[in-house]
C-alpha positions as CSV (number, residue, x, y, z in Angstrom):
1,X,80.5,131.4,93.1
2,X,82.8,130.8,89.7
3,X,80.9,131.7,86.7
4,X,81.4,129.1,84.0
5,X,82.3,131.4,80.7
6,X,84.4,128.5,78.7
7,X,83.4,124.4,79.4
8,X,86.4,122.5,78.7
9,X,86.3,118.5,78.8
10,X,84.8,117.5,82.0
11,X,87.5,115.9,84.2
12,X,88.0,114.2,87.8
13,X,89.2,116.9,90.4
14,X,88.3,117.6,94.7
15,X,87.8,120.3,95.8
16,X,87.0,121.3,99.5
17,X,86.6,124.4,101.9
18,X,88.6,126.4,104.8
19,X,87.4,125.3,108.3
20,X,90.0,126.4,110.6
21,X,91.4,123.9,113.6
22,X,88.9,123.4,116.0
23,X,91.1,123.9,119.0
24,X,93.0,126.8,117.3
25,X,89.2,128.8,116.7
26,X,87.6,127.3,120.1
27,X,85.5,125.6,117.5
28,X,83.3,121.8,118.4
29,X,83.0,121.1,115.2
30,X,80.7,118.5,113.9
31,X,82.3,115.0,111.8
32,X,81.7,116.7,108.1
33,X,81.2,120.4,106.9
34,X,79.0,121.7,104.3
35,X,81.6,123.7,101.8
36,X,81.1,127.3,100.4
37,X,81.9,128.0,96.9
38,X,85.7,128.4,96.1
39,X,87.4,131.8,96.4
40,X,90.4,130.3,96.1
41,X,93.2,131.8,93.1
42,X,95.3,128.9,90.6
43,X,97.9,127.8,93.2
44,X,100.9,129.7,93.2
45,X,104.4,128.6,94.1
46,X,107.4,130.6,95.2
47,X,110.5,130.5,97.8
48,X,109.6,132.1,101.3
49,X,112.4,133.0,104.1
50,X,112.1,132.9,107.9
51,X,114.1,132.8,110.5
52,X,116.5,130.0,111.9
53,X,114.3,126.9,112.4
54,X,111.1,128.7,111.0
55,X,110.4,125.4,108.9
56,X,111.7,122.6,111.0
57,X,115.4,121.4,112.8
58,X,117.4,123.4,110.8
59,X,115.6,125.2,107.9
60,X,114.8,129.0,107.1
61,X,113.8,128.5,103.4
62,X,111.1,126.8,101.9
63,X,108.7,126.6,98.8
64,X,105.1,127.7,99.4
65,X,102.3,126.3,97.4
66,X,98.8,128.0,98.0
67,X,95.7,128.2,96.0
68,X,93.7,125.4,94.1
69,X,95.3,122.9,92.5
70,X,94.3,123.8,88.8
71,X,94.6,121.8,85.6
72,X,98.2,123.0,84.7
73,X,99.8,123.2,88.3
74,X,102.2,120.5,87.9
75,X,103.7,121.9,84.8
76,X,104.2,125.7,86.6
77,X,105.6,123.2,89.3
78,X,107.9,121.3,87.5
79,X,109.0,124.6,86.1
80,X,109.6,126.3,88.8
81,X,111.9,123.3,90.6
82,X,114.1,123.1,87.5
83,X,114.6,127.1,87.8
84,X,115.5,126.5,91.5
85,X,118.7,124.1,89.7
86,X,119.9,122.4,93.2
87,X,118.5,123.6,95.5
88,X,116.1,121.0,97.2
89,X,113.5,122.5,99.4
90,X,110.8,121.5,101.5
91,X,106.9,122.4,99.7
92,X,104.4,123.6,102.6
93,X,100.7,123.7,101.1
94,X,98.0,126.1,101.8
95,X,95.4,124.4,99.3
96,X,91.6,123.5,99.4
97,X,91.5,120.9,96.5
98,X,91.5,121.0,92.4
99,X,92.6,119.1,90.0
100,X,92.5,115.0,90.8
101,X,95.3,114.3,87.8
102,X,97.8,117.1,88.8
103,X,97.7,116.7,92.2
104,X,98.8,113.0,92.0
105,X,101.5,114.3,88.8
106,X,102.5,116.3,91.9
107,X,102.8,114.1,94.2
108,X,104.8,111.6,91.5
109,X,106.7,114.8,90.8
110,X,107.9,115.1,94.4
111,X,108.4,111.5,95.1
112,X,110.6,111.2,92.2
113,X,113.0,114.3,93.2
114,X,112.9,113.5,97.4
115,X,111.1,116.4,98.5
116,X,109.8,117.0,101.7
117,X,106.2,117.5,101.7
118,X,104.0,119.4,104.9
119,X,100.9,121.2,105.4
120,X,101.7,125.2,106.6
121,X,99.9,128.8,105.5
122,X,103.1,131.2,104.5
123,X,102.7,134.7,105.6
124,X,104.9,136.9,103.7
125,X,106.2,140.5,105.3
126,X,103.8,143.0,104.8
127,X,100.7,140.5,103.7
128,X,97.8,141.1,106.1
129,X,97.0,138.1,107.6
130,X,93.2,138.5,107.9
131,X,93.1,138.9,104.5
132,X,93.1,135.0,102.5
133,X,93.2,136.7,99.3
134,X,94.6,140.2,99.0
135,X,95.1,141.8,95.8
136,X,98.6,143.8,96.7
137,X,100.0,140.4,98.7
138,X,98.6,138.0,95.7
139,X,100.9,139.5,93.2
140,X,103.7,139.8,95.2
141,X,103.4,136.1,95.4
142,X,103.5,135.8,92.2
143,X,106.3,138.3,91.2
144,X,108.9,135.5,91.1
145,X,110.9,137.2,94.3
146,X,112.3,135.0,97.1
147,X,109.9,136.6,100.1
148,X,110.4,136.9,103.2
149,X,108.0,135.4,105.2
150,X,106.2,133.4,108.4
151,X,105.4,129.6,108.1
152,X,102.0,128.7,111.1
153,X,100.1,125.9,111.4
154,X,97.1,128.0,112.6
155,X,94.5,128.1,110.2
156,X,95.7,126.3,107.6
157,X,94.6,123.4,105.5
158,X,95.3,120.5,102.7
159,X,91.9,119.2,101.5
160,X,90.5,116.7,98.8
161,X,93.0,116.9,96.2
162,X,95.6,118.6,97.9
163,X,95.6,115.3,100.2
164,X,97.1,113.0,97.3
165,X,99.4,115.6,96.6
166,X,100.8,115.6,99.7
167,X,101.3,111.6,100.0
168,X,103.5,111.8,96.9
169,X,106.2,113.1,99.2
170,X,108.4,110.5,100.8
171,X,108.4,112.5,103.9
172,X,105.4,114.2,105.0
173,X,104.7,116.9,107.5
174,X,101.3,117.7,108.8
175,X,102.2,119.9,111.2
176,X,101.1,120.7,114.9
177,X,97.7,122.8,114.3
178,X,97.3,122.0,110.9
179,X,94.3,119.8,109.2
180,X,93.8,117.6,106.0
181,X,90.5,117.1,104.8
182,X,88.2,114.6,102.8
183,X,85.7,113.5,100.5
184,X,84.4,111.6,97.7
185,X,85.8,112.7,94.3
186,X,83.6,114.5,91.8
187,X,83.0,115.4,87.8
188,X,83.8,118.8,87.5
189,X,84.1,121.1,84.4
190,X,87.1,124.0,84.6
191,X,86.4,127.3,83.6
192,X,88.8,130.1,81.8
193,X,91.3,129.8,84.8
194,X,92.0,126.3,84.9
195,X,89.6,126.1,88.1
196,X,87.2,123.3,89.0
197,X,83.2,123.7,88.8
198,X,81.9,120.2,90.3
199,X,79.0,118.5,88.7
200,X,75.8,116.9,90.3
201,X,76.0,113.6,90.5
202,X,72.4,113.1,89.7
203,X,73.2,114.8,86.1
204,X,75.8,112.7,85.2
205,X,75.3,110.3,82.0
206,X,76.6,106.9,82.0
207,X,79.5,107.7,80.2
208,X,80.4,109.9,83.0
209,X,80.0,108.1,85.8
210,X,82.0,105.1,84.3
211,X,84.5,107.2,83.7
212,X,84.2,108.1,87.2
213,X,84.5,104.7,88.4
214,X,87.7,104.3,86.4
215,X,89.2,107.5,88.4
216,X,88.3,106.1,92.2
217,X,90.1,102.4,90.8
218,X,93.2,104.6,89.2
219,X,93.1,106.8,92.6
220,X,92.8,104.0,95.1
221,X,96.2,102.7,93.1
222,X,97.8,105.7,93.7
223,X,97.0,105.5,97.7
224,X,98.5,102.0,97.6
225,X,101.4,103.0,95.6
226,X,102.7,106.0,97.5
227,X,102.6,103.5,100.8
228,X,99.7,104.8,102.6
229,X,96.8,102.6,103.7
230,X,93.9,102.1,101.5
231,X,91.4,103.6,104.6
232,X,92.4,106.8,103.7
233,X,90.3,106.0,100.3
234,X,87.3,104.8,102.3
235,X,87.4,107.4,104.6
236,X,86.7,110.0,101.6
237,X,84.4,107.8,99.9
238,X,82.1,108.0,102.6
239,X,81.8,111.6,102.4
240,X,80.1,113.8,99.8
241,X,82.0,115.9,97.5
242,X,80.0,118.9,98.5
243,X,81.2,118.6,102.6
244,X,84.2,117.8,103.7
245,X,86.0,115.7,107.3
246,X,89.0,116.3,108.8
247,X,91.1,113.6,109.7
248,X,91.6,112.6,113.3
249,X,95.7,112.3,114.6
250,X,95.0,109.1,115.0
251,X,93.7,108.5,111.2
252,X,96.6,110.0,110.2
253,X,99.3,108.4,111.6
254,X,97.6,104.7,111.1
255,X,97.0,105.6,107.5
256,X,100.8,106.4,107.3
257,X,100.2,109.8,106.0
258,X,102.2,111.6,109.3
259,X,103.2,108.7,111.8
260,X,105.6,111.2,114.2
261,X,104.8,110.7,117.8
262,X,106.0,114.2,118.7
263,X,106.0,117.5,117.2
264,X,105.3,120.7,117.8
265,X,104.9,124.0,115.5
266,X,106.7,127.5,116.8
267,X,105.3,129.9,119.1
268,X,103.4,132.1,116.4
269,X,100.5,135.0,116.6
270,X,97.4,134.8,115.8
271,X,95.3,137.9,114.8
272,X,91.8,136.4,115.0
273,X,89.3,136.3,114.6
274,X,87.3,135.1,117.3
275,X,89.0,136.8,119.9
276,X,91.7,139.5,120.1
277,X,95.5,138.9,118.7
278,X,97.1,135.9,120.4
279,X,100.2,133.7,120.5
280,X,100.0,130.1,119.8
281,X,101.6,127.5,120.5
282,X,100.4,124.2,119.6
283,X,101.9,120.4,120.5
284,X,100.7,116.6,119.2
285,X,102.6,113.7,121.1
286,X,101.2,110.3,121.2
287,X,100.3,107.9,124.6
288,X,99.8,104.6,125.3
289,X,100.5,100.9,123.7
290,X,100.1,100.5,120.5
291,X,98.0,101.5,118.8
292,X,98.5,104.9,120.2
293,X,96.6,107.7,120.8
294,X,97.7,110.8,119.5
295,X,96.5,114.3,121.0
296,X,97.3,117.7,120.3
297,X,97.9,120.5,123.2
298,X,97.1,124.2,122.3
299,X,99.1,126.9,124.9
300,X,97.3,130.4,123.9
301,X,98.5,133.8,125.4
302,X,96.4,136.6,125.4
303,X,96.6,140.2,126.8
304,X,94.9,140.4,130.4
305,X,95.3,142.5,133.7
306,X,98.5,145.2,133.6
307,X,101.8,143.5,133.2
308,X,99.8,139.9,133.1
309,X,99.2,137.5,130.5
310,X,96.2,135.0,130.0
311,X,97.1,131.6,129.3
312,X,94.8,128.9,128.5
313,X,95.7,125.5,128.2
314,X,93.2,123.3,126.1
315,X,94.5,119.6,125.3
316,X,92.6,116.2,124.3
317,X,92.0,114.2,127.2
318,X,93.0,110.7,127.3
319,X,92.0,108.3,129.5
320,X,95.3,107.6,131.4
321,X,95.3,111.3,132.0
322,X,95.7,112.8,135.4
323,X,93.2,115.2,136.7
324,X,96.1,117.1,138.4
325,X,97.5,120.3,138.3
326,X,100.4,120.8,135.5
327,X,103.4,122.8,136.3
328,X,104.8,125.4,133.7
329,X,108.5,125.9,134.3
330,X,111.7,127.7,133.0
331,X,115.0,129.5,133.9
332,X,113.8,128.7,137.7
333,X,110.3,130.2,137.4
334,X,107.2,128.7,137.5
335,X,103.1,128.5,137.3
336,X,100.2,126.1,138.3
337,X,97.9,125.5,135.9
338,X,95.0,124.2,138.3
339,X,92.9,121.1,137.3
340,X,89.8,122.0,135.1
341,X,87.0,123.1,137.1
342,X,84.4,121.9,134.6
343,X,84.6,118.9,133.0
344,X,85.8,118.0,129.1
345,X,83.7,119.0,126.4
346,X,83.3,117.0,123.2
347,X,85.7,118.2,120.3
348,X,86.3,117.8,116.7
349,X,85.7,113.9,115.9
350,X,84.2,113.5,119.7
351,X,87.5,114.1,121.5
352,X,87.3,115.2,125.0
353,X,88.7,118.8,125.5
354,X,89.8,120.3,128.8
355,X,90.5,123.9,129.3
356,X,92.9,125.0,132.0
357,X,93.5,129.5,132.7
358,X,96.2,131.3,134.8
359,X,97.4,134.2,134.6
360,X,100.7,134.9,134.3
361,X,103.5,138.1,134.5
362,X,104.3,139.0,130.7
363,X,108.1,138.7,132.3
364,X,107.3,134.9,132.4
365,X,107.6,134.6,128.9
366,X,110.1,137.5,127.9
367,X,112.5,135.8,130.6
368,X,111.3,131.9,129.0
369,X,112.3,133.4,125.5
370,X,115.9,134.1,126.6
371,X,116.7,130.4,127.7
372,X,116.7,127.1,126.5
373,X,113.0,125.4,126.4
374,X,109.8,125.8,128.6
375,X,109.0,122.0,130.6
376,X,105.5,121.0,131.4
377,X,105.3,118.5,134.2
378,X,102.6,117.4,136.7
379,X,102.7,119.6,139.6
380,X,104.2,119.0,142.6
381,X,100.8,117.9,144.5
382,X,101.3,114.5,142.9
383,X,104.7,114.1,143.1
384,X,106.2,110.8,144.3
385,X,109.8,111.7,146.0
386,X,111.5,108.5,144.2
387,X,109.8,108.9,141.1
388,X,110.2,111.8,139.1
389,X,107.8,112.1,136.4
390,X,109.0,113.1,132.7
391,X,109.0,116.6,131.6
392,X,107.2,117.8,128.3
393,X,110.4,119.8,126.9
394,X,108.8,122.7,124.0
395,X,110.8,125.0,122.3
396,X,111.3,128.3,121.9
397,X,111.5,129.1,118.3
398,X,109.0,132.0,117.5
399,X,108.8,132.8,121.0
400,X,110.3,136.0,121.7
401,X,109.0,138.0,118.3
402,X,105.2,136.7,119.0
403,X,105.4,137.5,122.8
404,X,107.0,141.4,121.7
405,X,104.5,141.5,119.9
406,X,101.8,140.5,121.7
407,X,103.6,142.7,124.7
408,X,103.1,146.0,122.5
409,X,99.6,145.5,121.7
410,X,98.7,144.6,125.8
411,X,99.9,148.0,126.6
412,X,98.0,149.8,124.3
């Protein structure tokens, strides 16, 4: 809970919690969340460096912009892009709301200079990633270095006012595994840091909640105005500002917000928890006529028997899915991942979820890492001799670091 020492003018901001991806935390989550209070810092912005491809096609360096979105962000941002002079990289936010006015002066901000806009948590080099908020990694985030660091998808979010920041950007991002959440806007108060403290709606005086009123009309402009459909606005409204919904694939891409019909985010570990560490891997393609139906696929790879791995497959069914066995292949090697022996379960926003295991020689993977891409095709048992089926073709980026490390920790 923020204690409220200073009350500066009360102001429109959103603000909303961390729920991580329901497929990434074997989560079923229900449609909205009840929030906890914010533990979040003042967002923070630096340059982060990865490896080759560790931000998309291409790209090693990127800014990352984590915390809440308080009162003054888009002045430390504007800032900080004229320090970078011409260099023009991509922003990946970590954020759970803040500030309604400077997240859309963001996302102006952004439009205005052509940046590239996505949804990713950085992980600098010697941050602990179990720890949201630690003391030693916090100020190295704010030291002003260039950091060297890991861009995932897993567990990470771009809620309530973070959203509108995001739009802003021409091209938007939200990447395989991450989530963007909404609600309603609020009246909030900021206390000595710049950070939002929402009001009760019941206390608000007339005044107030015209001026209110005047934010939702100047916000649903915005929405309009940065080319995204006016549902994403009526999808917040509906929810209060004290829970928060995530936004289907499908909502996402009919809203215009990520239209993509295929991506996929690296092969990256996960420490937990629930569970032990893992490597992830997750994938969103869309099916059908239009309109299509977007699904995402989460590959996870955990330590089991000597020398073997445990995968499990969990992907959103559709209804022009086969119940058939899927065929894992690569460099001439193969696996079976058998058809689910129970059926789907309901998922985040009542999406049918089926779970496939094998278990597979850690070689598999060390070898997979060394070629080209991993294919995922029906198996054989369905195969029609004249008719080929297409091949899911993932890459490898990521791969072989998150599989030696996952290696070293399964012969412990």
């Amino acid at each position: 809970m923020i204690v409220v020492r200073r009350l500066l003018s009360l102001r429109v901001v959103l603000l909303s919690a961390c729920i991580s991806s329901a497929l990434a935390a074997g989560a079923r989550a229900a449609p909205a969340e009840p929030q906890p209070a914010n533990p979040w810092p003042p967002i923070v912005f630096y340059v982060a460096k990865g490896e080759p491809n560790a931000c998309g096609s291409g790209c090693s360096e990127w800014i990352a912009a984590e915390g809440t979105i308080d009162e003054n962000a888009h002045r430390r941002l504007h800032g900080f892009l004229n320090r970078l002079d011409r260099r023009k990289l991509p922003i990946y936010f970590h954020a759970p709301g803040g500030s309604l006015e400077a997240a859309m002066a963001i996302g102006r901000m952004m439009r205005e200079r052509g940046i590239t806009a996505g949804v990713g948590r950085t992980v600098p080099r010697g941050c602990d990633p179990l720890q949201e908020h630690e003391a030693a990694c916090d100020s190295l985030k704010r030291s002003g270095r260039e950091l060297l660091a890991e861009l995932r998808t897993a567990r990470t979010l771009c809620n309530s006012a973070c959203v509108y920041a995001l739009i802003g950007a021409r091209v938007r991002e939200v990447g395989a595994g991450a989530r963007i959440g909404v609600h309603e806007i609020a009246i909030s108060r900021y206390d000595e840091r710049g950070l939002p403290v929402p009001v009760d709606r019941k206390s608000l005086s007339q005044a107030q909640l015209k001026h209110l009123q005047a934010a939702e009309v100047q916000l649903a402009r915005y929405i309009g105005g940065m080319g995204i459909d006016k549902a994403l606005f009526d999808a917040a409204a509906q929810i209060g500002h004290e829970r928060v919904r995530y936004l289907s694939l499908n909502e996402i891409a009919r809203f215009g917000i990520d239209p993509r019909e295929f991506h996929e985010s690296r092969w990256m570990t996960d420490e937990g928890p629930p569970g032990p560490l893992a490597v992830l891997k997750f994938v969103v393609e869309a099916k059908g006529g239009a309109p299509k139906d977007y699904r995402t696929t989460l590959i996870r790879l955990t330590c089991g028997r000597p020398g073997e791995l445990r995968v499990a497959y969990s992907r959103e069914v559709l209804s022009l899915d086969p119940s058939a066995s899927i065929a894992v292949t690569t460099r001439g090697d193969a696996f079976v991942l058998p058809p689910p022996r129970t059926k789907p379960v309901l998922g985040y926003n009542d999406v049918r979820i089926e779970d496939r295991l094998a278990r597979v020689p850690v070689a598999f993977f060390e070898d997979a890492a060394a070629g080209d891409a991993i294919e995922i095709t029906p198996a054989p048992d369905i195969l029609l001799p004249d008719k080929p089926p297409p091949a899911l073709r993932l890459s490898l980026d990521g791969l072989a670091e998150s599989i030696g490390t996952l290696a070293k920790r399964c012969r412990r």
